[in-house]
N, C-alpha and C positions, 0 to 999 in steps of 0.2 A: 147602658145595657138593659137597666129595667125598662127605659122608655120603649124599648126594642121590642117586649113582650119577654123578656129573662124575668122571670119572678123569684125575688130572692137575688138578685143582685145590683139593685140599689146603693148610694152609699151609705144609709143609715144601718141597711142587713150585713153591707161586709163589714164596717164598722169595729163592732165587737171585737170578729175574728181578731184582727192587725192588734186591737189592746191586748188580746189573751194571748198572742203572740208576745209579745214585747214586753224588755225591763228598761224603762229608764235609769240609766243612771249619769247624767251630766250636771253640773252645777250651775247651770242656766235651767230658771224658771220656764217651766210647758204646763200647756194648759192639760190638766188632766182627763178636760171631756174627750182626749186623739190620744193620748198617749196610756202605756199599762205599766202597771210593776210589779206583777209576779210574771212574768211569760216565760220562755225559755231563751228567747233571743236578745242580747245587750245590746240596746245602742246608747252611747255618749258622744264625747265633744270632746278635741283637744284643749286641752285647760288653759295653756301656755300659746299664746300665738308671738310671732316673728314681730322684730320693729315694723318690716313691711306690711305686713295682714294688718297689724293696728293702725297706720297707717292709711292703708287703701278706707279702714270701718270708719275712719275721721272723714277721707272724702269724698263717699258715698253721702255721707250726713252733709258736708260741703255741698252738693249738688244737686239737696234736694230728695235722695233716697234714703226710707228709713230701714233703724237696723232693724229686726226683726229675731228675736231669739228663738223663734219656735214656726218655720216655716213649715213644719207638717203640722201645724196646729189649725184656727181658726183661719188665718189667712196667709198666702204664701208671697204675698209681695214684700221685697226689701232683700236687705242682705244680711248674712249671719255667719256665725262658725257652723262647719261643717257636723252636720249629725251622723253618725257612721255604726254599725255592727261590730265594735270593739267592745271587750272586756279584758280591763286591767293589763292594756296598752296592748294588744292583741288583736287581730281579726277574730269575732268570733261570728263565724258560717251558721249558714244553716243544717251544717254533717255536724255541727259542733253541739248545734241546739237542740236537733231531732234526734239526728243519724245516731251518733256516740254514746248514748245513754241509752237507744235501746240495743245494742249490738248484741246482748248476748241474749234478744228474745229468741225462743225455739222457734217463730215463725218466721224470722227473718234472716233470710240467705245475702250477701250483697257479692257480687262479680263487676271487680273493676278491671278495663282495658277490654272486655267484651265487644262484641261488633256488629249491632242489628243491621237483619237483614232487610226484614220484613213484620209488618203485623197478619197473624193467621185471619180470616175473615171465614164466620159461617152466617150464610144469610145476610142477616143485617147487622152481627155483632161480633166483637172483635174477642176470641177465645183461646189468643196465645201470641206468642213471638218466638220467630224463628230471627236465633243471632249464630256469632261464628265467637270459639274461645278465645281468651286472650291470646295472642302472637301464633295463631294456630289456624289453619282451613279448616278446621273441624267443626261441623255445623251443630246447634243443638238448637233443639222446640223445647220450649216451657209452656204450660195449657193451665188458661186462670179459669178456676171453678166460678169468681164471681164478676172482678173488675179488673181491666187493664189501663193500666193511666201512661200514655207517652207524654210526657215530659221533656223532650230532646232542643228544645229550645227555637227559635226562628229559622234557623235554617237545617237543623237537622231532622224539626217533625215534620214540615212539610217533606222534604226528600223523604223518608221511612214511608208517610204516607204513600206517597205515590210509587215509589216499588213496589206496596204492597196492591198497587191497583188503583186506590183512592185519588181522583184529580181528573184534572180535563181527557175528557178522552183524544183530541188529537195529541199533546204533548204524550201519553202514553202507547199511541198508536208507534210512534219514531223509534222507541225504544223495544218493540214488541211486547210490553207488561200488560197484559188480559187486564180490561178495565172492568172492576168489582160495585166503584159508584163513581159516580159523575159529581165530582164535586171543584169546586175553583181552589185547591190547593195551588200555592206557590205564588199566586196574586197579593195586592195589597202588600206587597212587602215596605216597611215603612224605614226609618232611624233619625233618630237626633244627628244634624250634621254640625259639627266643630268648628270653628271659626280662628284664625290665630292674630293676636294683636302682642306683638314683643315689645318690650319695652326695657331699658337699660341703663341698672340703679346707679349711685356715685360711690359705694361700695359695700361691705356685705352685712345686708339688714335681711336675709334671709334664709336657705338651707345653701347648704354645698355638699358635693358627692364626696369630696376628701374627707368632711365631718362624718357623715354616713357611714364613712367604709374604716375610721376609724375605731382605734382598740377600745377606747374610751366609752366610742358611744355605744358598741357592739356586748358592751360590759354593760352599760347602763341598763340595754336590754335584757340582755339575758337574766343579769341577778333583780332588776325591779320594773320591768317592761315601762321604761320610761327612755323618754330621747327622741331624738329624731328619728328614729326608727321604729318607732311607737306610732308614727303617721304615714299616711299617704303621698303630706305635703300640699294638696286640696283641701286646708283648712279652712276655705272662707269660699263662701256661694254666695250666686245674689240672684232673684228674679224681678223681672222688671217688665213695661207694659210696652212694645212700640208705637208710634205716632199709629199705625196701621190698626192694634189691637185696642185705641183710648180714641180713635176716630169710629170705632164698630162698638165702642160701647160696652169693653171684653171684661168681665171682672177676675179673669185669671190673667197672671203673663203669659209674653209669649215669648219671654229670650231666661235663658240661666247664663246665670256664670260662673268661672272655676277659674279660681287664683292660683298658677304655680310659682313659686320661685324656687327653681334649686339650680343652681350653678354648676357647672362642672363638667364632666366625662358625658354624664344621659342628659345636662339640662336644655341649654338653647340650642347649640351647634346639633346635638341628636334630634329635639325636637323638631330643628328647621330642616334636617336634611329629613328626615322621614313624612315630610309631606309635599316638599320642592327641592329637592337639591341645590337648581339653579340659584335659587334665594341665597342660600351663604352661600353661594359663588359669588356671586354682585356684590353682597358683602364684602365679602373677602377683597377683589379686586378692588375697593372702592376704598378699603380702605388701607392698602397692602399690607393686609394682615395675614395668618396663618391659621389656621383651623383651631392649632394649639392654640396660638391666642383668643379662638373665640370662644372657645370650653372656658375660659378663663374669668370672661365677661360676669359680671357678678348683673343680674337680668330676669326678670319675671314674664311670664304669658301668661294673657288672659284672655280668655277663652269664649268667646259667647256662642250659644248654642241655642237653633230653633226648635221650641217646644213643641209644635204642631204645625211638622209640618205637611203641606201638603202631596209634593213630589209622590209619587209610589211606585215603587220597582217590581219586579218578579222574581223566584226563582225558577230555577228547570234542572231536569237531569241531564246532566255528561252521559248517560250512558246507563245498560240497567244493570252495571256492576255496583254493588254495596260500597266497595272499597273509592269508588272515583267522589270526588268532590262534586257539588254541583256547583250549575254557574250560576253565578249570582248577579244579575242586574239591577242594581240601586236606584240611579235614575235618577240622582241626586239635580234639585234645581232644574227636572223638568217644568216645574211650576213657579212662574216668576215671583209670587208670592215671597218662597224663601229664599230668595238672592233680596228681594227688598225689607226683609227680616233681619238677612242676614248683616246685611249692607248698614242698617240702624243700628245693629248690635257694635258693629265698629266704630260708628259716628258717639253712640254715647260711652263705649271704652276709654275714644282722644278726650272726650269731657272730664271722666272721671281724672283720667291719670296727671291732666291741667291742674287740678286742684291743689289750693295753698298746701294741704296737707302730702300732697304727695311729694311736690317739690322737692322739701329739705331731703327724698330718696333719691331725685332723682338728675337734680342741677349740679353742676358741678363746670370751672371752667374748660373749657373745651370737650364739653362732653354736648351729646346732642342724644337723649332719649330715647329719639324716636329713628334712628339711623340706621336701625335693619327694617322696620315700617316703609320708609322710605324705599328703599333698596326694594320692597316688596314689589310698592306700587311702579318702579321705572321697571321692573321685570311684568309686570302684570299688565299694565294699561297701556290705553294703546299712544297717550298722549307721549311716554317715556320717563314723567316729569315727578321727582319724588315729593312736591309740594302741592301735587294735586289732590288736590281735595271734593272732588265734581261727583255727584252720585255715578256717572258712569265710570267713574277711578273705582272709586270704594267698590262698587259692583264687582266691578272685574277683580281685584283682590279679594273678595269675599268667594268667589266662585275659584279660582286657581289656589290661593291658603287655606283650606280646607279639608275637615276628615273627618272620617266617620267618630260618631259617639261609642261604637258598639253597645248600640242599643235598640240594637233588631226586634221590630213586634210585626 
């Protein structure tokens, strides 16, 4: 941004802010030049990690990747426990760190379930919003004597903008909204895309949903926020370089990853039907099993995900009702770029999960690991063949097991 000509947004100027922000408190050692301890916002570390998580941290180091305790520190290559916005086994938000302690200042009103419609435009500056009440048609203006900040996120600011006028003037011509400036709202829309590599332990070194939803652990929570339900389940990340990003010379990565294991009712059978159905069908007939049984499968996914990527979508309005959604084109792997990202990021997953260390998770006789993998690629590729291994296999699964990060910029 600074190179851009933005003055004052450097990384050494935002810097500060993120410290005066933030309270460390995990018991893994961070370099104190990136991180703060007075701020308002907690981040730690789950303490306790699964047989599994310690595990996979053995065979990452097996393979060559180190662990790295502090990837928002000095440098973010390697893998680590996951660093999160917890305090004292809780999510704690940003309404938790800003919002909630000032609620009862006399200058601050908050209206949730609210409904913008519009931002007010005089001239060239924006001097109110027109929204609609909660669960009501009833319209209200609010008029800011000084600044108005929209906030509404990837797809909601650009939409408010262009209602209010603000964006390409043909996309606003379709809708008849009087264009106020000419600006390329709803371009450049970007996301981290999700990658799935399943894999299928020899029994349970990880989380399950029955544990979860458990009286026990539901207690653990409530009276000392501890337990499984004190996490995400994402407690082990890794970033790494592909051939792509170490042949250009790149000193950032350019893949992450996210370790899940939980078992059960939401784990694999949920995960795999919410981005191919077809997938646990193949499963399923391949192996004549039942759905039941695959919620059963004691199983981790890991996830690799392109940092930069290039693809770029757009959005646009449905219409110039407030209330309608807009459409949103992703565009995911219009640029071959990230299918050969993506493609790597599954090539070094099969490496990790090989490793001596993971084994004792995941051999067992008559068990085969990689058996919904498999089932991926005969669904995926065009060879049929679940031993394929050919960049144009891996491609084609990386492009069809796929989903968004939601993580729209």
């Amino acid at each position: 941004w600074a190179r851009e000509g933005n003055d004052g947004w450097s990384y050494d100027d935002v810097l500060p802010y993120f410290k005066k922000a933030e309270t460390y408190t995990g018991s893994l050692d961070v370099d104190e030049e990136y991180h703060g301890n007075s701020g308002p916002l907690s981040v730690s570390i789950v303490e306790k990690l699964t047989p599994v998580q310690s595990a996979f941290l053995e065979a990452v180091q097996e393979k060559g990747y180190p662990v790295n305790n502090d990837y928002n520190g000095k440098t973010q290559f390697g893998f680590s426990r996951t660093q999160y916005t917890i305090k004292d086994g809780r999510r704690w938000s940003t309404a938790d760190a800003y919002l909630r302690p000032a609620w009862h200042r006399g200058n601050l009103d908050v209206m949730t379930g609210a409904h913008v419609d519009k931002v007010i435009v005089e001239g060239k500056r924006v001097v109110g919003v027109e929204f609609y009440l909660p669960f009501s048609m009833v319209k209200r203006t609010v008029h800011s004597r000084m600044e108005t900040v929209l906030s509404a996120g990837a797809v909601g600011s650009p939409k408010i903008l262009m209602q209010s006028g603000i964006g390409p003037k043909e996309e606003l011509a379709k809708h008849n909204i009087p264009q106020v400036a000419e600006l390329s709202v709803g371009n450049n829309l970007q996301d981290h895309v999700l990658g799935l590599f399943p894999f299928i332990l020899n029994g349970h070194h990880g989380y399950t949903v029955a544990e979860a939803e458990s009286i026990s652990s539901i207690l653990k929570y409530l009276i000392w926020h501890t337990g499984v339900l004190s996490t995400s389940g994402l407690d082990v990340t890794g970033f790494v370089r592909s051939k792509y990003a170490i042949a250009e010379n790149w000193t950032r990565p350019d893949i992450q990853y996210y370790l899940l294991c939980v078992s059960g009712e939401s784990g694999l059978a949920t995960t795999m039907s919410n981005i191919r159905r077809d997938f646990t069908d193949a499963f399923l007939r391949s192996t004549n099993a039942t759905k039941d049984n695959m919620k059963a499968i004691n199983s981790c996914t890991l996830f690799p995900n392109v940092l930069h990527p290039e693809s770029r979508g757009q959005l646009l309005l449905r219409s110039a009702n407030p209330f309608d959604s807009p459409i949103i084109e992703p565009r995911y792997f219009s640029a071959q770029r990230d299918v050969d990202v993506l493609r790597e990021g599954l090539k070094i997953a099969l490496d990790i999960v090989d490793a001596d260390a993971m084994r004792k998770m995941t051999e067992a006789e008559g068990l085969d690991k990689l058996a919904i993998f498999k089932q991926m690629k005969r669904v995926s590729c065009v060879s049929g063949h679940g031993e394929d291994q050919s960049d144009a296999c891996l491609g084609a699964v990386a492009q069809t097991a796929s989903s968004t990060g939601w993580h729209y910029v």
